[in-house]
C-alpha positions in Angstrom: -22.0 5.2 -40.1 -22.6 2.7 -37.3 -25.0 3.4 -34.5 -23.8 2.0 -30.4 -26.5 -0.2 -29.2 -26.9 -1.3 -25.5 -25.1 -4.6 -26.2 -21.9 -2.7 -27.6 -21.3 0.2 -25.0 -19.4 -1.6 -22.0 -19.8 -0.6 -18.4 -17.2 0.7 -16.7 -14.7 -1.2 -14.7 -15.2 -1.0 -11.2 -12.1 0.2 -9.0 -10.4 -2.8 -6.8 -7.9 -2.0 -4.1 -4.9 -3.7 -4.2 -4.9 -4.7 -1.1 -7.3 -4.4 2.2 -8.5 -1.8 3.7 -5.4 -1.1 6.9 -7.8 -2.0 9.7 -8.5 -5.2 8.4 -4.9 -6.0 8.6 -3.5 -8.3 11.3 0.0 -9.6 10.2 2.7 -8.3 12.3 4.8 -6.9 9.1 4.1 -5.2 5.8 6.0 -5.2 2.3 7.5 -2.2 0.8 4.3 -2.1 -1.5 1.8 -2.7 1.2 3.0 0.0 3.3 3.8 2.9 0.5 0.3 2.2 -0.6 -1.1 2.5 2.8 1.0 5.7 3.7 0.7 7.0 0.0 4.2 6.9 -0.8 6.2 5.8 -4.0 8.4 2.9 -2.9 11.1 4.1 -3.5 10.9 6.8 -1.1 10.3 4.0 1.5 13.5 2.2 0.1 15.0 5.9 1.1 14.1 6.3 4.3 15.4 2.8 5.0 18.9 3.8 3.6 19.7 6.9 5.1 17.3 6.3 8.4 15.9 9.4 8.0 12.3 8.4 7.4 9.5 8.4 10.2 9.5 4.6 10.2 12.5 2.0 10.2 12.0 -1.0 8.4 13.3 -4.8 9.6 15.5 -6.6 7.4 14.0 -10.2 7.1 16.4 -12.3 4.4 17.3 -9.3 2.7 13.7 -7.7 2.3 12.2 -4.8 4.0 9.7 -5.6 6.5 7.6 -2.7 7.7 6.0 -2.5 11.0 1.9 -2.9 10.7 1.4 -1.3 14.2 3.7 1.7 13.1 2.0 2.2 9.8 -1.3 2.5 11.6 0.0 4.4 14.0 1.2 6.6 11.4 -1.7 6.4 9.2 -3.9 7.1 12.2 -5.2 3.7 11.9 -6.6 2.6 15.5 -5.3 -0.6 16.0 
């Protein structure tokens, strides 16, 4: 039966954001990813609001992407600007 020691137990990872904190963020436009993870959202349900333009935010289309409004996500995520 085999003892841990110091030098076998690992630390635990520490937690990294994915992206920056919102008020750091200067760019005029956000992905789909960027702003579900800032308005705690699942994409997807972004994706839906763009469809049926039912969602509290409309989305750009830029080339055939979704381009999401940084100034509106803060707004909504009661961000100040």
């Amino acid at each position: 039966m085999q003892t841990a020691t110091l030098s076998s137990i690992q630390a635990p990872q520490q937690f990294t954001a994915p992206f920056p904190a919102l008020a750091l963020v200067n760019k005029p436009n956000l992905t789909t990813a960027e702003t579900a993870y800032y308005l705690n959202r699942r994409p997807q349900t972004l994706r839906g609001w763009a469809c049926l333009e039912n969602g509290p935010l409309r989305p750009t289309r830029i080339g055939g992407l979704l381009a999401w409004s940084t100034a509106t996500v803060k707004a909504l995520a009661g961000v100040a600007a």
